[in-house]
mmJSON file of the N, C-alpha and C atoms, coordinates in Angstrom:
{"data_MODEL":{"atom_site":{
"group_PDB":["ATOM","ATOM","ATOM","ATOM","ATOM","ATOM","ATOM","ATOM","ATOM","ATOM","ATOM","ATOM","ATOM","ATOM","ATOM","ATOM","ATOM","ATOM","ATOM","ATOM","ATOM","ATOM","ATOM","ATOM","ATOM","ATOM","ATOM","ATOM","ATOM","ATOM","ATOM","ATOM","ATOM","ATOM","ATOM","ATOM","ATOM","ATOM","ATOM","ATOM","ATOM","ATOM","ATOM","ATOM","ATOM","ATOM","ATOM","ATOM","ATOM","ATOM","ATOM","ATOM","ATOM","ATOM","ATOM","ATOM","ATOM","ATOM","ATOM","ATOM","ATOM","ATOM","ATOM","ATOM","ATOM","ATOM","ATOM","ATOM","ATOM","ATOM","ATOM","ATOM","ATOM","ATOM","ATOM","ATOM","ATOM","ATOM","ATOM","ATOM","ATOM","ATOM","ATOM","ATOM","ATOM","ATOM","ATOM","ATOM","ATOM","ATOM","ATOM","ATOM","ATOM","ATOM","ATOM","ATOM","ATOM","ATOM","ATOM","ATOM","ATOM","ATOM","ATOM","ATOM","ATOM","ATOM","ATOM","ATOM","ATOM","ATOM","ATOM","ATOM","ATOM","ATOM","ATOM","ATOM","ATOM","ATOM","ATOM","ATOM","ATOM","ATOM","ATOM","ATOM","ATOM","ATOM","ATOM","ATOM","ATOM","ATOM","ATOM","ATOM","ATOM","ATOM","ATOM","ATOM","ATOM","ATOM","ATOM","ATOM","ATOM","ATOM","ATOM","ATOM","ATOM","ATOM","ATOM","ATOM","ATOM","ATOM","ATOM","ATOM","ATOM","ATOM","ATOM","ATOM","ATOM","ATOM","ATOM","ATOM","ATOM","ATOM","ATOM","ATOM","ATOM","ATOM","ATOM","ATOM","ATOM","ATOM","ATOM","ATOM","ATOM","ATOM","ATOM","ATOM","ATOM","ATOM","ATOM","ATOM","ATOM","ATOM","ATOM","ATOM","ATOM","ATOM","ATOM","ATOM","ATOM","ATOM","ATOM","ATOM","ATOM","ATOM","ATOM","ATOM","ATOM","ATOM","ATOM","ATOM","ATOM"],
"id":[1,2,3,4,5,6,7,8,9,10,11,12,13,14,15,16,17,18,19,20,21,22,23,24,25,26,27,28,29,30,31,32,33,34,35,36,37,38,39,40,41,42,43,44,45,46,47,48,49,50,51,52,53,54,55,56,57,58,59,60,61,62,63,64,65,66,67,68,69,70,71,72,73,74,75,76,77,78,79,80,81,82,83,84,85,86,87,88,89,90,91,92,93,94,95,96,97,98,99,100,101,102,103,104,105,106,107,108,109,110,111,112,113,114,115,116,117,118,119,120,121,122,123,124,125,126,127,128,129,130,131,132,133,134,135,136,137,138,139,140,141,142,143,144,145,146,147,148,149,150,151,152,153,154,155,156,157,158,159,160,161,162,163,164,165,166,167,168,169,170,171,172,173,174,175,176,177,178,179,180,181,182,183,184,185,186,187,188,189,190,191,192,193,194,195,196,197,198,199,200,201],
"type_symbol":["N","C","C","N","C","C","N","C","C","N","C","C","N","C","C","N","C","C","N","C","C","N","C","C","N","C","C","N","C","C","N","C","C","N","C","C","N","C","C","N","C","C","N","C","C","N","C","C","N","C","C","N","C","C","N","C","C","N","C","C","N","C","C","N","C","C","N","C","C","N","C","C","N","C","C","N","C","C","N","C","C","N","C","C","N","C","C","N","C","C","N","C","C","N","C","C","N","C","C","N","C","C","N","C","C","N","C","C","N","C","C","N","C","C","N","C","C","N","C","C","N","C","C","N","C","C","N","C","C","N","C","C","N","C","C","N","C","C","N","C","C","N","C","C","N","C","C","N","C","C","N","C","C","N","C","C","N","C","C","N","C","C","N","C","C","N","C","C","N","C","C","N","C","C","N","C","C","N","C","C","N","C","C","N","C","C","N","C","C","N","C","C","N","C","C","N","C","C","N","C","C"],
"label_atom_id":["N","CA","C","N","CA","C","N","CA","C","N","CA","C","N","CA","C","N","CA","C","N","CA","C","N","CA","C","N","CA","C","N","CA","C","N","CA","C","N","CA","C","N","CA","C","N","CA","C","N","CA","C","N","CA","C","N","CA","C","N","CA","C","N","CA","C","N","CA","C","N","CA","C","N","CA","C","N","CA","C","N","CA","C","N","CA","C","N","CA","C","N","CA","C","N","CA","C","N","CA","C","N","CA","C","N","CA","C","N","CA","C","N","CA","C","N","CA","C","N","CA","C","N","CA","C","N","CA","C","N","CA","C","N","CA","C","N","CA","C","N","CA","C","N","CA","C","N","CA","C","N","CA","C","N","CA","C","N","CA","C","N","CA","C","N","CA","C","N","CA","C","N","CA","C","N","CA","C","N","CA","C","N","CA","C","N","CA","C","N","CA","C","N","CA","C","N","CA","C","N","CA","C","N","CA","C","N","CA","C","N","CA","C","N","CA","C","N","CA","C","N","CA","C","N","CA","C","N","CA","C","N","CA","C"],
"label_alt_id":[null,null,null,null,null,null,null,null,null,null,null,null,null,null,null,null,null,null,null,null,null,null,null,null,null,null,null,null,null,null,null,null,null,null,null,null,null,null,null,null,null,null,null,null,null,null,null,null,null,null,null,null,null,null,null,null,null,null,null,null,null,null,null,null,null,null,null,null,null,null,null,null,null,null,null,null,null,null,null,null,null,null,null,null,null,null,null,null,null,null,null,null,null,null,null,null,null,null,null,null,null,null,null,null,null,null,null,null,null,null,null,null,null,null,null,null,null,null,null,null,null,null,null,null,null,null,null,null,null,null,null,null,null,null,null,null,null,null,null,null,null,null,null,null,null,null,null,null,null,null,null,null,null,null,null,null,null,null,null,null,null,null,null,null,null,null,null,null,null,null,null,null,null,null,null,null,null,null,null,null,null,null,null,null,null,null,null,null,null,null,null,null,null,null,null,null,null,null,null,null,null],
"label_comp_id":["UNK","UNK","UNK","UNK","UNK","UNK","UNK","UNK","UNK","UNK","UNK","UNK","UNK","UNK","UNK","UNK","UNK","UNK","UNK","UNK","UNK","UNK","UNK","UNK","UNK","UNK","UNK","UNK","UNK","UNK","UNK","UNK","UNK","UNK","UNK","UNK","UNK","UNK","UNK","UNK","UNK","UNK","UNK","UNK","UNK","UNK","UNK","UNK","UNK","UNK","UNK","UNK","UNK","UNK","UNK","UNK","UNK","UNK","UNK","UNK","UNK","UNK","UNK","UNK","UNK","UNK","UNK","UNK","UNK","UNK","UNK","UNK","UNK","UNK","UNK","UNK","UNK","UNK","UNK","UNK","UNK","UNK","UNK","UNK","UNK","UNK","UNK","UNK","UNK","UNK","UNK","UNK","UNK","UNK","UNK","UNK","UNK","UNK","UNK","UNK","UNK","UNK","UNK","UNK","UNK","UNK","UNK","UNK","UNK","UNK","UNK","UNK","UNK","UNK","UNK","UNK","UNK","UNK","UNK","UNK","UNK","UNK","UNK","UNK","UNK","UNK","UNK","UNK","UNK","UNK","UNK","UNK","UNK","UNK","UNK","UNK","UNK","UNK","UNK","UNK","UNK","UNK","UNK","UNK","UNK","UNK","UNK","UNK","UNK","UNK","UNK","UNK","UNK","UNK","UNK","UNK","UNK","UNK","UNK","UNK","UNK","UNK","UNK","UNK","UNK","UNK","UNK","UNK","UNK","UNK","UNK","UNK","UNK","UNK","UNK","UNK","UNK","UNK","UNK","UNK","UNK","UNK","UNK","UNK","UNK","UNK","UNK","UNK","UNK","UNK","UNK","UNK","UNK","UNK","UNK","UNK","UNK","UNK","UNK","UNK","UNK"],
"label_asym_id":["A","A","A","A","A","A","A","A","A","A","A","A","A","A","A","A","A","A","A","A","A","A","A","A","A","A","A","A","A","A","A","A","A","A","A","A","A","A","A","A","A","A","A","A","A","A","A","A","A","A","A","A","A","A","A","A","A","A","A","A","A","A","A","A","A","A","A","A","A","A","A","A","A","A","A","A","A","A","A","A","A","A","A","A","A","A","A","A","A","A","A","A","A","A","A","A","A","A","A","A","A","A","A","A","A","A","A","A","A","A","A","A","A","A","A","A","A","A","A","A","A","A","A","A","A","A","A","A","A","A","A","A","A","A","A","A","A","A","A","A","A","A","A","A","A","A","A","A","A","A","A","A","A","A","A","A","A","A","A","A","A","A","A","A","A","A","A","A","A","A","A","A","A","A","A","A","A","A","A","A","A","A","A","A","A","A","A","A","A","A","A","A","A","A","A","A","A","A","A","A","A"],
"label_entity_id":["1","1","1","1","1","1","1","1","1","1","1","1","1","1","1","1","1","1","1","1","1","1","1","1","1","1","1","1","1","1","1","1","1","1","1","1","1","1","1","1","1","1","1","1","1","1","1","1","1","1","1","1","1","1","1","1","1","1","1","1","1","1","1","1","1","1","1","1","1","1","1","1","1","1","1","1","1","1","1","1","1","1","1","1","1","1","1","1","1","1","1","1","1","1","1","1","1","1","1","1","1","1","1","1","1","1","1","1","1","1","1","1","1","1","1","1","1","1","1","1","1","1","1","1","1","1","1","1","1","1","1","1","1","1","1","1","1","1","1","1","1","1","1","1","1","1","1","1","1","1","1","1","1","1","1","1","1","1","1","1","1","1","1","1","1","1","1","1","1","1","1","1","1","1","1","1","1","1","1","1","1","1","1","1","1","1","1","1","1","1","1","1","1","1","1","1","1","1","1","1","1"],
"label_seq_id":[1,1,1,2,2,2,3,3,3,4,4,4,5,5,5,6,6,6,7,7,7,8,8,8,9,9,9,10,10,10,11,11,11,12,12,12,13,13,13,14,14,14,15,15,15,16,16,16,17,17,17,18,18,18,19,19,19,20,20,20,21,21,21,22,22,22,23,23,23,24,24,24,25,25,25,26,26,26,27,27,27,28,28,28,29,29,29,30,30,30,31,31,31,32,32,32,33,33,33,34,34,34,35,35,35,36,36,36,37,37,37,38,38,38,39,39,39,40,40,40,41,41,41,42,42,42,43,43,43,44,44,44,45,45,45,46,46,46,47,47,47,48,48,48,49,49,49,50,50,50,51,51,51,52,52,52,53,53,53,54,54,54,55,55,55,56,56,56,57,57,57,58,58,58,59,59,59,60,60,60,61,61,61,62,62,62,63,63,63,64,64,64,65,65,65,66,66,66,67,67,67],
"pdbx_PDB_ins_code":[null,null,null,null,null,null,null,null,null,null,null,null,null,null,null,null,null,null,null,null,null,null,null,null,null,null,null,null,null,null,null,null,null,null,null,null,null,null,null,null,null,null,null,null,null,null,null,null,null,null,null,null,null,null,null,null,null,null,null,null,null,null,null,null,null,null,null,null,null,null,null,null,null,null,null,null,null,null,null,null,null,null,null,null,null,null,null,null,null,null,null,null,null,null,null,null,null,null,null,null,null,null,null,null,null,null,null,null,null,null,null,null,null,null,null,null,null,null,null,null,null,null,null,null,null,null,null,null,null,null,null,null,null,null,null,null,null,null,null,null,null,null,null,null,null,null,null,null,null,null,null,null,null,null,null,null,null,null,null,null,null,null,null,null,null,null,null,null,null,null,null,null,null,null,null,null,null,null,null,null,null,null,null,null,null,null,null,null,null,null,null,null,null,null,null,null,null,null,null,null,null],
"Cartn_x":[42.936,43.119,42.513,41.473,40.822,41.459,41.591,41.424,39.587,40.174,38.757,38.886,38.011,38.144,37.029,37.429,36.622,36.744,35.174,35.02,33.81,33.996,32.797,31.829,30.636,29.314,28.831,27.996,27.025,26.058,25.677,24.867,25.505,26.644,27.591,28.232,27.878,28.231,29.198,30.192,31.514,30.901,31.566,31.172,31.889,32.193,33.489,33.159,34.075,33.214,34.571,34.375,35.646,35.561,36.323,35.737,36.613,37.45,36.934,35.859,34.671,33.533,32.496,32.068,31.19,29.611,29.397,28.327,28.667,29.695,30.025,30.659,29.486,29.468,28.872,29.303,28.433,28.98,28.327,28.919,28.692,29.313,29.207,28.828,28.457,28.761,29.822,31.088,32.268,33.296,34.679,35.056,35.542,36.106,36.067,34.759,33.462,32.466,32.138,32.506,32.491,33.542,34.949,35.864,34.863,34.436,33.991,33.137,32.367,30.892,31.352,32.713,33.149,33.662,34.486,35.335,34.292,32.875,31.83,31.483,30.996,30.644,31.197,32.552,33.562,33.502,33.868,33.547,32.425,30.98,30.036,29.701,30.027,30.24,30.997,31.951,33.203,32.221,31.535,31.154,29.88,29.608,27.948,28.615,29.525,29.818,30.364,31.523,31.862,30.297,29.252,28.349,27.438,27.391,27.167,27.741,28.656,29.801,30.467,30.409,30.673,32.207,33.21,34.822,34.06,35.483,35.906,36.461,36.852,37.783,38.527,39.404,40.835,40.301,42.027,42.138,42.971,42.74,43.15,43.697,43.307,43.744,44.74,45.241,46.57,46.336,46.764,46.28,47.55,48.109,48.873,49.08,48.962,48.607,49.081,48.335,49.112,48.796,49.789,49.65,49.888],
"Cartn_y":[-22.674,-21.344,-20.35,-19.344,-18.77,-16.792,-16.102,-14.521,-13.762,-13.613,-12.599,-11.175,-10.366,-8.633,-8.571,-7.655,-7.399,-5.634,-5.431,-3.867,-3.577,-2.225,-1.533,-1.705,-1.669,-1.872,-0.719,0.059,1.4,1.356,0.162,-0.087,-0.299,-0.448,-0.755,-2.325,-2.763,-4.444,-4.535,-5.495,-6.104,-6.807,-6.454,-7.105,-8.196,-9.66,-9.916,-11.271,-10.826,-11.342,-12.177,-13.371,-14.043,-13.886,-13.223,-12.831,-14.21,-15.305,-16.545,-16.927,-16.599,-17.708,-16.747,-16.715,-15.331,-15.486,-14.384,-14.727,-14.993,-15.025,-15.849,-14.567,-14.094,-12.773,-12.873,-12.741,-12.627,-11.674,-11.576,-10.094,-10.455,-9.632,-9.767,-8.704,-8.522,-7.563,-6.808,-7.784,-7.593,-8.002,-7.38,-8.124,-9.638,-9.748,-11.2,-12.014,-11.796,-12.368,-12.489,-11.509,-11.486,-12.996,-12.68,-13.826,-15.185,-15.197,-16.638,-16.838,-16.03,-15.909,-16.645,-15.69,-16.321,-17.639,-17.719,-19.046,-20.359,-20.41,-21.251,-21.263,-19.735,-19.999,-20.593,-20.117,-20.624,-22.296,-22.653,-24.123,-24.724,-24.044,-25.2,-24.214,-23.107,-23.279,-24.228,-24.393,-25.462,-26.95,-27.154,-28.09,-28.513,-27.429,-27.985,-27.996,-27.143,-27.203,-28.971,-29.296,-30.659,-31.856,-31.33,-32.493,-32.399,-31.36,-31.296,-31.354,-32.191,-32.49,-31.779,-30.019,-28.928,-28.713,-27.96,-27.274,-26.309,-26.487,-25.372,-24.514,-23.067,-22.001,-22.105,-22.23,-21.802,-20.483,-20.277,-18.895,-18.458,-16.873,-16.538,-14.865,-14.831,-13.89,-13.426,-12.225,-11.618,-10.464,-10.07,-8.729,-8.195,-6.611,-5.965,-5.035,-4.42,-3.724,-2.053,-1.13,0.173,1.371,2.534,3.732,4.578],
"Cartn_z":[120.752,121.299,120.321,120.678,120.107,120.453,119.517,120.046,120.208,121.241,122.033,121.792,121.595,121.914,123.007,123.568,125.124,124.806,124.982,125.449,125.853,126.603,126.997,126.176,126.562,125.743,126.292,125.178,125.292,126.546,127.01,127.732,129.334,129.538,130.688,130.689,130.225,129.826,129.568,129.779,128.526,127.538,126.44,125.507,124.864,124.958,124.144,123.158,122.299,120.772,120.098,119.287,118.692,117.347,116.734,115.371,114.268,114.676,113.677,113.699,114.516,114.53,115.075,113.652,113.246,113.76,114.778,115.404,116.794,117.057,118.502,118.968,120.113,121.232,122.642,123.466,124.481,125.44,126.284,127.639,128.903,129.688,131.266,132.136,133.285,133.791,134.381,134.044,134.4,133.583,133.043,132.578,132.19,133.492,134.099,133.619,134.218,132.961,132.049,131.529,130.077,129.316,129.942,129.345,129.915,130.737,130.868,129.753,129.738,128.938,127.093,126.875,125.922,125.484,126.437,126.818,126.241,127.392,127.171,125.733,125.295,123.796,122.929,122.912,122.049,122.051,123.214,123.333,122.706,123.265,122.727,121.189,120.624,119.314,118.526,118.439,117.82,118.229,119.616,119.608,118.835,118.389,117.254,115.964,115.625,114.485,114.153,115.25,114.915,115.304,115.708,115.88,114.646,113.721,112.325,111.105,111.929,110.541,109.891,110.34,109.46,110.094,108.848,109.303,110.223,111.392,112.197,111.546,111.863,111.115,111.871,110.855,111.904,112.555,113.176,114.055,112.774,112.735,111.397,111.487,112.953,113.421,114.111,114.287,115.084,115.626,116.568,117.531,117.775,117.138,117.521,118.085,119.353,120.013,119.123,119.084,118.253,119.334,119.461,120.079,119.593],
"occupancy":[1.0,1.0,1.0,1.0,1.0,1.0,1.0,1.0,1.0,1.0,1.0,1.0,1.0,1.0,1.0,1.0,1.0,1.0,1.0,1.0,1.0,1.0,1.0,1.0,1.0,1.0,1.0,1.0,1.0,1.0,1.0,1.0,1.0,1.0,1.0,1.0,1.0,1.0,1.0,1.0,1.0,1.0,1.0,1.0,1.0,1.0,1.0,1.0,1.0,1.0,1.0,1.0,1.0,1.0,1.0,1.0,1.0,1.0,1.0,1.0,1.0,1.0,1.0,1.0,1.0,1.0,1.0,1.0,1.0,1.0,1.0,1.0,1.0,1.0,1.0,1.0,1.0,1.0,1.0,1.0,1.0,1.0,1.0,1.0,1.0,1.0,1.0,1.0,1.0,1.0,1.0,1.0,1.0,1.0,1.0,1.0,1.0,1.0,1.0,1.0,1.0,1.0,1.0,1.0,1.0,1.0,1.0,1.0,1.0,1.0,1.0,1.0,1.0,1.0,1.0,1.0,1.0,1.0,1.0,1.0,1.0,1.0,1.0,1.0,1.0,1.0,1.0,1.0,1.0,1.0,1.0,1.0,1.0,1.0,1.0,1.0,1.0,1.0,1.0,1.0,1.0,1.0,1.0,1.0,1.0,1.0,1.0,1.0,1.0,1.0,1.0,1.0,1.0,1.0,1.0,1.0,1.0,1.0,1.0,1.0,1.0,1.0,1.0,1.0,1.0,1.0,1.0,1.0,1.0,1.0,1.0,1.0,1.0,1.0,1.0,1.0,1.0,1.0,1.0,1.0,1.0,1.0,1.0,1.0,1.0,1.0,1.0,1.0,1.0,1.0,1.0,1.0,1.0,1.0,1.0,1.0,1.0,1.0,1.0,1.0,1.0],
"B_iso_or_equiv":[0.0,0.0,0.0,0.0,0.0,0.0,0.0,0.0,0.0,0.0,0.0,0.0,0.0,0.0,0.0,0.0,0.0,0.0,0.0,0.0,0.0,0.0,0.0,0.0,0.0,0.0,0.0,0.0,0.0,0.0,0.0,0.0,0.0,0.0,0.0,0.0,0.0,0.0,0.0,0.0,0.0,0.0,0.0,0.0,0.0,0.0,0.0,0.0,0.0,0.0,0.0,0.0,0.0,0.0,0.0,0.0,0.0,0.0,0.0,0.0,0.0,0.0,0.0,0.0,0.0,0.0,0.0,0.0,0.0,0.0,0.0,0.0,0.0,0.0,0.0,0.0,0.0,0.0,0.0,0.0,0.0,0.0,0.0,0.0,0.0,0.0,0.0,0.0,0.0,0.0,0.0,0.0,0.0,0.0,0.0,0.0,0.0,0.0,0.0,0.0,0.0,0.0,0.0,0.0,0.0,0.0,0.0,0.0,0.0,0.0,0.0,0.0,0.0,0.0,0.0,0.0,0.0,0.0,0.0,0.0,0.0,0.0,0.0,0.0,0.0,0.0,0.0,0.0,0.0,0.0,0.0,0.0,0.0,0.0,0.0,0.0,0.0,0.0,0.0,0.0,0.0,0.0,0.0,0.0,0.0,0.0,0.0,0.0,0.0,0.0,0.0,0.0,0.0,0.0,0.0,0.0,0.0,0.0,0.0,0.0,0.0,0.0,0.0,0.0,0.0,0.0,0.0,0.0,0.0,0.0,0.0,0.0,0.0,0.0,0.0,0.0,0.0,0.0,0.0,0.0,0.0,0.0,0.0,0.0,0.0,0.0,0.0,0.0,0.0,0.0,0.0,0.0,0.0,0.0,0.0,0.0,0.0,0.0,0.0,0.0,0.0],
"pdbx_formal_charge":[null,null,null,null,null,null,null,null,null,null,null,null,null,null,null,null,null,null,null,null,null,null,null,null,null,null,null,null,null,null,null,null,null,null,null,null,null,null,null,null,null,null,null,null,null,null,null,null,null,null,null,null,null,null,null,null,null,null,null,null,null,null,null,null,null,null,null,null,null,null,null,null,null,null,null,null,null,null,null,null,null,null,null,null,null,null,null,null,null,null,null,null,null,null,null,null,null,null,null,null,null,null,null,null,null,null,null,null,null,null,null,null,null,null,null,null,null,null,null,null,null,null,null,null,null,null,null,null,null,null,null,null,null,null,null,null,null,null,null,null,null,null,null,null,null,null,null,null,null,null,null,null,null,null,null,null,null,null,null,null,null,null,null,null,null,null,null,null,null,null,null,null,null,null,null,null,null,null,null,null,null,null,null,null,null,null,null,null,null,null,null,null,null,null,null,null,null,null,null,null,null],
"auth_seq_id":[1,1,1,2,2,2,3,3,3,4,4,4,5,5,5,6,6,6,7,7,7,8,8,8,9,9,9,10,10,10,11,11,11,12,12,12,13,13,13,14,14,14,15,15,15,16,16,16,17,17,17,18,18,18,19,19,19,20,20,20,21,21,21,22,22,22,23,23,23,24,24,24,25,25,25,26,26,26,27,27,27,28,28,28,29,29,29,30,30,30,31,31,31,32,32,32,33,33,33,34,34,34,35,35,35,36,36,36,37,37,37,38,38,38,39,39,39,40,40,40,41,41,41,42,42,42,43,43,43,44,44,44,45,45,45,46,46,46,47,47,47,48,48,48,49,49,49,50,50,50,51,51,51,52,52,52,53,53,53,54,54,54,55,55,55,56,56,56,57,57,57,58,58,58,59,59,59,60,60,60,61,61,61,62,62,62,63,63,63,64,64,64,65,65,65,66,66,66,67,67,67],
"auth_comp_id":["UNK","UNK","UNK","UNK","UNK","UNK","UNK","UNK","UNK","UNK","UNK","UNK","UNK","UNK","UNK","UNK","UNK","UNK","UNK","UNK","UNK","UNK","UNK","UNK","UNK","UNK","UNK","UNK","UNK","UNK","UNK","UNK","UNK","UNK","UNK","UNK","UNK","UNK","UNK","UNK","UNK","UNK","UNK","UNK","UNK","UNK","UNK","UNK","UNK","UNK","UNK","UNK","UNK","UNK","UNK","UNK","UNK","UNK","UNK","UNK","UNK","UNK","UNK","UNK","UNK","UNK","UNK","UNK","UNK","UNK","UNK","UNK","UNK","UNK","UNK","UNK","UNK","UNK","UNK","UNK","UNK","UNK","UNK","UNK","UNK","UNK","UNK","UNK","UNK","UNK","UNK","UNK","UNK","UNK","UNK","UNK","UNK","UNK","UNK","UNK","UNK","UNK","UNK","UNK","UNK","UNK","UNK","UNK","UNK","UNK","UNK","UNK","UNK","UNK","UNK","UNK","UNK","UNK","UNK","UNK","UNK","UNK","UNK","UNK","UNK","UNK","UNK","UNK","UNK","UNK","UNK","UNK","UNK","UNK","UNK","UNK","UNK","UNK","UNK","UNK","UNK","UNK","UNK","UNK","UNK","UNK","UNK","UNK","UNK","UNK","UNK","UNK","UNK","UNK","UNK","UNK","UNK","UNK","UNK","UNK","UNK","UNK","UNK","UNK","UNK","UNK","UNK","UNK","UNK","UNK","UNK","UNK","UNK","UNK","UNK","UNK","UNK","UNK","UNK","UNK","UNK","UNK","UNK","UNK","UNK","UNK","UNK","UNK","UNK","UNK","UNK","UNK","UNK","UNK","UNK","UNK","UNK","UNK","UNK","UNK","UNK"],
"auth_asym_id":["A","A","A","A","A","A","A","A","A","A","A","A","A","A","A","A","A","A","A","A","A","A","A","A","A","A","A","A","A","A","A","A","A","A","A","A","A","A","A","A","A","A","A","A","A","A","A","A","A","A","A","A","A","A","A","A","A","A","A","A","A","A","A","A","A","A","A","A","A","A","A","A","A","A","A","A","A","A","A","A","A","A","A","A","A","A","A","A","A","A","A","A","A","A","A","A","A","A","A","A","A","A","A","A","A","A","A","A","A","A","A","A","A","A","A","A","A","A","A","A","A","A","A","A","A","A","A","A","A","A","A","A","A","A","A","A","A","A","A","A","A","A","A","A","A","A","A","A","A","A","A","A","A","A","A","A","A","A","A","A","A","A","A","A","A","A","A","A","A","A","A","A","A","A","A","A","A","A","A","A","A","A","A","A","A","A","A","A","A","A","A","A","A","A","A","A","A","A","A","A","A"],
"auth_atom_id":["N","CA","C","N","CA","C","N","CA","C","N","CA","C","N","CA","C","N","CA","C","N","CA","C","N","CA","C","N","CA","C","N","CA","C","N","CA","C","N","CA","C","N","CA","C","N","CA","C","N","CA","C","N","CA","C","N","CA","C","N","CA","C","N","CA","C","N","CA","C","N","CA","C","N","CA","C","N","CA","C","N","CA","C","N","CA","C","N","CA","C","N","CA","C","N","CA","C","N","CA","C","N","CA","C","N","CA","C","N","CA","C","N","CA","C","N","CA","C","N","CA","C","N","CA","C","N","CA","C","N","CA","C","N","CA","C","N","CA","C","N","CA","C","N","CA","C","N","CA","C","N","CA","C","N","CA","C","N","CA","C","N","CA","C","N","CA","C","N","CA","C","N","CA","C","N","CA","C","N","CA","C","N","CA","C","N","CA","C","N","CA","C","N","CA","C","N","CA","C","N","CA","C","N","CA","C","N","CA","C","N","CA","C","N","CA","C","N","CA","C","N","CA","C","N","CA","C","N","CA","C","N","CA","C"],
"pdbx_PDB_model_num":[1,1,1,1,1,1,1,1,1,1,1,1,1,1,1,1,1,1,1,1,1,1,1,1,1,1,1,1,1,1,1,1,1,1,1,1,1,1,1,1,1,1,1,1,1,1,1,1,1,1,1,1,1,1,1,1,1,1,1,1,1,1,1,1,1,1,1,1,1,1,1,1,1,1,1,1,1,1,1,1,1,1,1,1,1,1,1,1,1,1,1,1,1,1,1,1,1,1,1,1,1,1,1,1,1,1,1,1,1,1,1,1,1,1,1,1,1,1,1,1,1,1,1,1,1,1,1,1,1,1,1,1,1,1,1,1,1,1,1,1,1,1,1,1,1,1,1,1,1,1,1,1,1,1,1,1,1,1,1,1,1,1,1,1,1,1,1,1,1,1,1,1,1,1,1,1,1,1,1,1,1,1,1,1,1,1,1,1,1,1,1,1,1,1,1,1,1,1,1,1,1]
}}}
């Protein structure tokens, strides 16, 4: 289980990005696409990393919502 951030992009896009696994972003035209968009990455990131023999990062993160 990975944390995602999802937001507007300057351009109209979602943007949503996993910040354990640096480099790993992609967007949608919707939010809803966007989470997929990630979902996939996330997956076949973790999956090259383990087909190169290299550590996964943990999840190292926590999201507290503030107002």
């Amino acid at each position: 289980m990975r944390q995602a951030i999802i937001h507007p992009g300057e351009d109209g896009y979602y943007v949503a990005e996993c910040p354990s696994l640096p480099g790993c972003v992609r967007q949608g035209t919707t939010r809803d696409e966007a989470i997929s968009n990630i979902r996939e990455a996330i997956r076949a990131y973790v999956a090259a990393l383990e087909e190169d023999g290299l550590p996964v990062p943990e999840e190292r993160f926590d999201t507290l919502p503030v107002g």
